[in-house]
C-alpha positions in Angstrom: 41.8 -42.8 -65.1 39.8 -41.7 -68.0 38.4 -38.6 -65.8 42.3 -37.3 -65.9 43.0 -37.8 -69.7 39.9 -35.5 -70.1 40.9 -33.1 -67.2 44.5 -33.3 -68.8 42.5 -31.9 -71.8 40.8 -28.8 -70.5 43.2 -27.1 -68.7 45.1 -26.2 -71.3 42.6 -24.0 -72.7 42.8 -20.2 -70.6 39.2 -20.3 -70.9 39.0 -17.2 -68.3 36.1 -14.8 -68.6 37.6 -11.7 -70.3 38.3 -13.7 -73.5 36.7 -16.1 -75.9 35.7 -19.5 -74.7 35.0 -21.0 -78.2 38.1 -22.8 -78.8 37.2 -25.2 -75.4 33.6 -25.1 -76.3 34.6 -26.7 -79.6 36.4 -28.9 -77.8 33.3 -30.0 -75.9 31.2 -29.7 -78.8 33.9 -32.5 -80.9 33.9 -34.6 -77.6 30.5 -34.6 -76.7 30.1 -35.8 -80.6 32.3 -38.7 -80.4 30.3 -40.2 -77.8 27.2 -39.9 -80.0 25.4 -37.1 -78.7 23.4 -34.5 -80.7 24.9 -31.1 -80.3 23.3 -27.7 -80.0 25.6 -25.1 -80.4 24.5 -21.7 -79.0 26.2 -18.7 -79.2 26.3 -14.6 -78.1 28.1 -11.8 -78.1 29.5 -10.3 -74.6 29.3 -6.6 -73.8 32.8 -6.3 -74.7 32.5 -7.8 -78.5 33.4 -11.2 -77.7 32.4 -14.4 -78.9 30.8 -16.9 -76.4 29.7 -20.3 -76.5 27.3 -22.6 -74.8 27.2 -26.3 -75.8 24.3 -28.5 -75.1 23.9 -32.6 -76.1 21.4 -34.9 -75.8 22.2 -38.5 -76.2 19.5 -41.3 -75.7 15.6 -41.5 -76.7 12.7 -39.4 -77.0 10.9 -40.8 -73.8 10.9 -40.7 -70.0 12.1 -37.5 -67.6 15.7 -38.2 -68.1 19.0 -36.5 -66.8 20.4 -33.1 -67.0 24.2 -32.4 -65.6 24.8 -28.9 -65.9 28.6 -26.9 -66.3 30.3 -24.3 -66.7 33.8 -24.0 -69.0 35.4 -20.6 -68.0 37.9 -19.9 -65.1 38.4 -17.0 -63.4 42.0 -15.1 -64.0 45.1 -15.9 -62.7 46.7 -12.9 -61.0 49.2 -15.1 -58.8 50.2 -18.9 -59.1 51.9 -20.0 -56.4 52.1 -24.0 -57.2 56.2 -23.9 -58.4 56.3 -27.3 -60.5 54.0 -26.0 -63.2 51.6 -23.2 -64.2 47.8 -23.0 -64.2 47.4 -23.7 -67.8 50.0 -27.3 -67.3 47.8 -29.8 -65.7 50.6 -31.6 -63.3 49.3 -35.1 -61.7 50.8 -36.0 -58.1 50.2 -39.0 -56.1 47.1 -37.8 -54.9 46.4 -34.3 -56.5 45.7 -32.9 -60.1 46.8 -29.0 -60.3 45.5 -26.5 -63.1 43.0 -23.7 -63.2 39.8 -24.9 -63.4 40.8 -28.3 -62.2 38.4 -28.1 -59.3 36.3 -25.0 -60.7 34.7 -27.0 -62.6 36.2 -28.6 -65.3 37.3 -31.6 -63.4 33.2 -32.5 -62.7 32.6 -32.0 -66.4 35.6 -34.2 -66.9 33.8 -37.1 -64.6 30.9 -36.6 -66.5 32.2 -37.3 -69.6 34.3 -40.4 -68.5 31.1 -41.5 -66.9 28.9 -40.8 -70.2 32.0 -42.8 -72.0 31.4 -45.8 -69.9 27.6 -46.1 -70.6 28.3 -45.2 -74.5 26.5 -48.1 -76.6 24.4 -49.7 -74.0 21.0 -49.5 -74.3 18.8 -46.1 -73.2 15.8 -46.3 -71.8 15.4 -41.9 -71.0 17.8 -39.5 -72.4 21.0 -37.9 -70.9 21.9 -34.2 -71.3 25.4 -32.4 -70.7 24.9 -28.4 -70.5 28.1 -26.7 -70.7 27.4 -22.9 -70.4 29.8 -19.7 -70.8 30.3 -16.8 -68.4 29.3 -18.4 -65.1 32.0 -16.6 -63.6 31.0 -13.5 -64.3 27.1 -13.1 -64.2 25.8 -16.7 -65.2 25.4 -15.0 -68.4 26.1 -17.9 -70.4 22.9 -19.7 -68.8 20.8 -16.7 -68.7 21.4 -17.4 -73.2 20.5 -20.7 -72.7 17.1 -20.6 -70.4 16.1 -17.8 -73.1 16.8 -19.2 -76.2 18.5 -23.0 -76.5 15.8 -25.5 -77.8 17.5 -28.6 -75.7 16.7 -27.0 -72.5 13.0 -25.9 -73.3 13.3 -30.1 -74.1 15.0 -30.7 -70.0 12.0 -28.5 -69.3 9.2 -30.0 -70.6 10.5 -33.5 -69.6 11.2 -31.7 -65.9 14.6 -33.6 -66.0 16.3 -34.8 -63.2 19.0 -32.1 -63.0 22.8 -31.3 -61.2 24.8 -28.9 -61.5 28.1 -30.3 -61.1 30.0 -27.2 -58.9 32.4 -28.8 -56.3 30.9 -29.9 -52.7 33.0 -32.9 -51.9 30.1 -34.8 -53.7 27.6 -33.6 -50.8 24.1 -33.1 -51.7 23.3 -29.0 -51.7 19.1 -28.5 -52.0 19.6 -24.9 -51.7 22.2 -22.2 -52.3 22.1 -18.0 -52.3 21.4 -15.8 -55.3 22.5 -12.4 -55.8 21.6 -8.9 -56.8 24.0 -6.1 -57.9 23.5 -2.6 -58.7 25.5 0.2 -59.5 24.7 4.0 -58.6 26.6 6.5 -60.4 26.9 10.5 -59.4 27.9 12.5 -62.7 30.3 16.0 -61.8 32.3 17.7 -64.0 35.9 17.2 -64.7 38.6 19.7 -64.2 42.1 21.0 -62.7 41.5 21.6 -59.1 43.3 24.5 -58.6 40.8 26.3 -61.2 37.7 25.6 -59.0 35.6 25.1 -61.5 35.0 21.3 -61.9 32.1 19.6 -60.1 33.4 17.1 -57.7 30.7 13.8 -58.5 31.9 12.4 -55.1 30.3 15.5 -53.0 26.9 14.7 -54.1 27.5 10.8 -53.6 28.2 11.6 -49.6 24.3 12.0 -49.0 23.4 8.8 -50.7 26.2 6.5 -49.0 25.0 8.4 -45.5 21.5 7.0 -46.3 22.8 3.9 -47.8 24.8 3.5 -44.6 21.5 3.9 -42.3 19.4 0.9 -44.5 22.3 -0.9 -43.9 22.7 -1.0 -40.6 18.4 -0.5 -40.2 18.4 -4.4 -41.5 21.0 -5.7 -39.7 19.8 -8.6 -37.6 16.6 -8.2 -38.5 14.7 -11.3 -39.0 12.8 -10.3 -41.6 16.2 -10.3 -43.5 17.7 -13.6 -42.5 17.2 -17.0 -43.0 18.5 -19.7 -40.9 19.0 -22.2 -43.7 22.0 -20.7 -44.7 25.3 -19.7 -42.9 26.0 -17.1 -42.6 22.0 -16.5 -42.7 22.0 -12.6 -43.7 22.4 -11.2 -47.4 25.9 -9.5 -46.4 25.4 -6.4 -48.3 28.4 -5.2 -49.9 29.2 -1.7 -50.7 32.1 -0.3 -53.1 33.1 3.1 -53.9 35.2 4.1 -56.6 35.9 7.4 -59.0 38.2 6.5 -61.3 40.0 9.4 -61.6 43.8 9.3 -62.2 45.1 11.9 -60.2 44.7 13.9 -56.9 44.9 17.1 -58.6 41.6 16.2 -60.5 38.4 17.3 -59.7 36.7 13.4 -60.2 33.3 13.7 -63.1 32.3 10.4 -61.6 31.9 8.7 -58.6 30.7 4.8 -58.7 29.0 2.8 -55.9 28.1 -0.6 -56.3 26.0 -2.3 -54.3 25.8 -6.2 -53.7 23.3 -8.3 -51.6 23.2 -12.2 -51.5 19.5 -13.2 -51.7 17.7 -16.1 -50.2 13.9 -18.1 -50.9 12.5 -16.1 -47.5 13.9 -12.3 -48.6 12.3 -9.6 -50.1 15.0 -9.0 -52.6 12.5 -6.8 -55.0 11.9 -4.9 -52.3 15.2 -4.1 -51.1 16.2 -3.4 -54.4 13.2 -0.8 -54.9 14.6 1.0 -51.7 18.2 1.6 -53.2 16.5 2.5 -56.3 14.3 5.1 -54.7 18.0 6.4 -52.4 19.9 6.8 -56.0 16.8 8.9 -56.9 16.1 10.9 -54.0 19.7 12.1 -54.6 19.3 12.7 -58.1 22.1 9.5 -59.2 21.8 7.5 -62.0 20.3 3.8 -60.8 21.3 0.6 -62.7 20.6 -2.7 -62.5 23.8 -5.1 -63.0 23.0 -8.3 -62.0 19.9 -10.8 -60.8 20.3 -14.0 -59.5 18.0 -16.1 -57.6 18.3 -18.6 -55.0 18.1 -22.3 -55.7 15.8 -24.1 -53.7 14.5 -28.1 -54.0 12.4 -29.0 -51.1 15.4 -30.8 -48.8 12.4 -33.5 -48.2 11.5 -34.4 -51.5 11.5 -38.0 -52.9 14.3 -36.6 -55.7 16.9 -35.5 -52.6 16.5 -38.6 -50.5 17.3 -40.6 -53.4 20.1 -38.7 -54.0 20.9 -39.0 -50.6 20.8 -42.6 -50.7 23.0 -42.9 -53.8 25.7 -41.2 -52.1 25.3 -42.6 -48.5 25.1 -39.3 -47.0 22.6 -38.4 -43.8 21.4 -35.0 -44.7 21.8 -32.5 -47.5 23.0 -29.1 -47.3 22.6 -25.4 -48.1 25.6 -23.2 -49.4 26.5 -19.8 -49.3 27.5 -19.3 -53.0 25.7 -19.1 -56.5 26.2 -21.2 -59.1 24.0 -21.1 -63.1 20.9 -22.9 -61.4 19.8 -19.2 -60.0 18.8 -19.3 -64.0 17.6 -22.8 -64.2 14.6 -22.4 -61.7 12.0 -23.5 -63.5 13.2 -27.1 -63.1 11.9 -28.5 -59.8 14.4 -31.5 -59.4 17.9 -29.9 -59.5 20.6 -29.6 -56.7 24.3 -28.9 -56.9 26.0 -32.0 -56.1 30.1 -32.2 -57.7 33.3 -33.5 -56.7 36.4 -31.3 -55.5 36.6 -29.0 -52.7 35.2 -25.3 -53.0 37.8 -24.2 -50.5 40.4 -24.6 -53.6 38.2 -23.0 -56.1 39.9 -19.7 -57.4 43.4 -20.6 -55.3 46.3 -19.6 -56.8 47.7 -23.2 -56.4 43.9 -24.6 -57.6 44.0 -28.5 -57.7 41.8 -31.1 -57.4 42.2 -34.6 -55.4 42.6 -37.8 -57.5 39.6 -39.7 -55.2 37.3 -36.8 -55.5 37.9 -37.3 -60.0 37.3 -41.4 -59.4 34.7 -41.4 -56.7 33.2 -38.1 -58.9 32.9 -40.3 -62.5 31.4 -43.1 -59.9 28.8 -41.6 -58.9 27.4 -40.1 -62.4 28.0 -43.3 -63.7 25.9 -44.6 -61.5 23.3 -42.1 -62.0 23.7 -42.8 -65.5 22.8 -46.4 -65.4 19.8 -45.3 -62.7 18.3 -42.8 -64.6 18.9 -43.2 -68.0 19.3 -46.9 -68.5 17.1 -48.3 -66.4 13.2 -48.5 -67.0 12.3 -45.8 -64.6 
């Protein structure tokens, strides 16, 4: 199955997050070649002085909307691995399974996709087919924040208004809509110092009042309407709250004490607003606000022409909304795109991560046939 000879590829790069993804980019960039596509190769800096890559191909001619797929190539770490007959970088094929990280998160769709642009290399294109492979999706969609700001192939999937998927694992069920996010940290500064002297400033003592207030909004919006939305399950923006000072001992007075704050957002949510509220806590309180992380919600009209022919491809009766984010929270300014992959979620970020050997065939299947719909066809 060519879709495992390419999977059998990827997971051996430990492409997580914290490091460089260049080397597997590269890979892409090189494989994405041989199969004749142009190659954009974008690249960025993370905030820790690390080199990241985003690779983008176009393959076919300068006419008609065409088709996007959209990927991501890091992997989150691997703190445990429980699977005994190999480790997460040593893709291990079973009768039925493929095990690695990333097999199912999500370098087994990318791996479909490529056996499926394989199958259609040399016939003849009527539109254009585009394979997005973006960086840091793991940990902020940063990679396609890069891309939607500054790569010159997707101002092209644009303007042509694409039809577009983002390949993350749903079992190959048609997802219209999924949650974004927004994150913020609030930070109280003290002073540092041993406590027996008395004289530090403990930064957690003035957090108290802003967590108290915190605490009421919290609880204010709970079950609210106005901050639901019954698309989704669970329908709320299950606010998270963590506290942390960083201090190394008990016998410190703590300079710093850190609360982040996370909400899931949805299309019907004030998300601004509830951001402006936390804002205007942190300030009341005299804490230092930041803004780590904005992500909207994908949402393609579940009755538009684009899903029921997806719908129809895949012989499926309705599509569906999910509860996590994927990179089209920075692709919204297409207005054809849904996240439609094969694997499970439920394995995604297991310590025994696999993927199933029907999902990879029936996976390369489908795109293929999307392929030969979209992109070879007169449409």
């Amino acid at each position: 199955m060519r879709s495992v000879d390419y999977l059998n590829q990827l997971i051996p790069f430990p492409s997580v997050s914290s490091t460089s993804n260049v080397a597997v980019s590269r890979w892409v960039e090189q494989t994405l070649q041989k199969l004749e596509f142009q190659t954009e190769w974008l690249e960025y800096e993370d905030a820790a002085g690390l080199t990241k890559a985003c690779v983008l191909g176009r393959r076919g001619p300068d006419a008609g909307r065409g088709f996007a797929y959209f990927c991501h190539t890091d992997v989150v770490p691997v703190e445990s691995w429980s699977f005994p007959d190999s480790g997460p970088w040593e893709p291990l094929q079973t009768s039925d399974r493929l095990y690695g990280r990333g097999s199912c998160d999500m370098k087994g769709s990318l791996a479909c996709m490529l056996a499926a642009a394989e199958s259609a290399q040399g016939e003849a294109a009527t539109t254009p087919l585009y394979i997005v492979a973006t960086a840091d999706e793991e940990i902020g969609l940063i990679g396609a924040r890069h891309i939607a700001a500054s790569s010159e192939t997707y101002r092209d999937i644009v303007q042509r208004q694409c039809r577009a998927i983002i390949g993350e694992p749903t079992l190959l069920q048609v997802v219209h809509a999924h949650k974004g996010g927004r994150a913020m940290k609030v930070t109280s500064h003290g002073v540092a110092a041993h406590s027996s002297t008395g004289k530090g400033i403990n930064a957690n003592i003035a957090m108290i009042p802003f967590l108290s207030d915190l605490r009421e909004l919290s609880l204010q919006i709970e079950g609210q309407a106005a901050w639901q939305d019954d698309r989704f399950q669970p329908p709320t923006i299950n606010m998270n709250i963590g506290i942390n000072d960083h201090t190394g001992a008990l016998n410190i007075t703590p300079a710093q004490s850190v609360c982040t704050v996370y909400f899931r957002t949805m299309p019907s949510i004030d998300s601004p607003g509830l951001v402006d509220q936390i804002r205007s806590l942190a300030e009341r309180h005299g804490l230092e606000f930041q803004m780590m992380f904005q992500g909207e919600s994908l949402f393609t009209d579940p009755q538009s022409a684009y899903v029921a022919e997806l719908l129809d491809v895949t012989k499926t009766d309705a599509s569906q909304t999910v509860a996590y984010g994927t990179d089209g929270s920075c692709l919204t300014e297409l207005k054809d795109i849904v996240v439609l992959g094969p694997g499970d979620i439920r394995q995604a970020h297991t310590d025994d991560e696999w993927v199933s050997l029907d999902q990879l065939q029936k996976g390369t299947d489908l795109y293929g046939s999307l392929i030969q719909r979209w992109c070879l066809q007169a449409t």
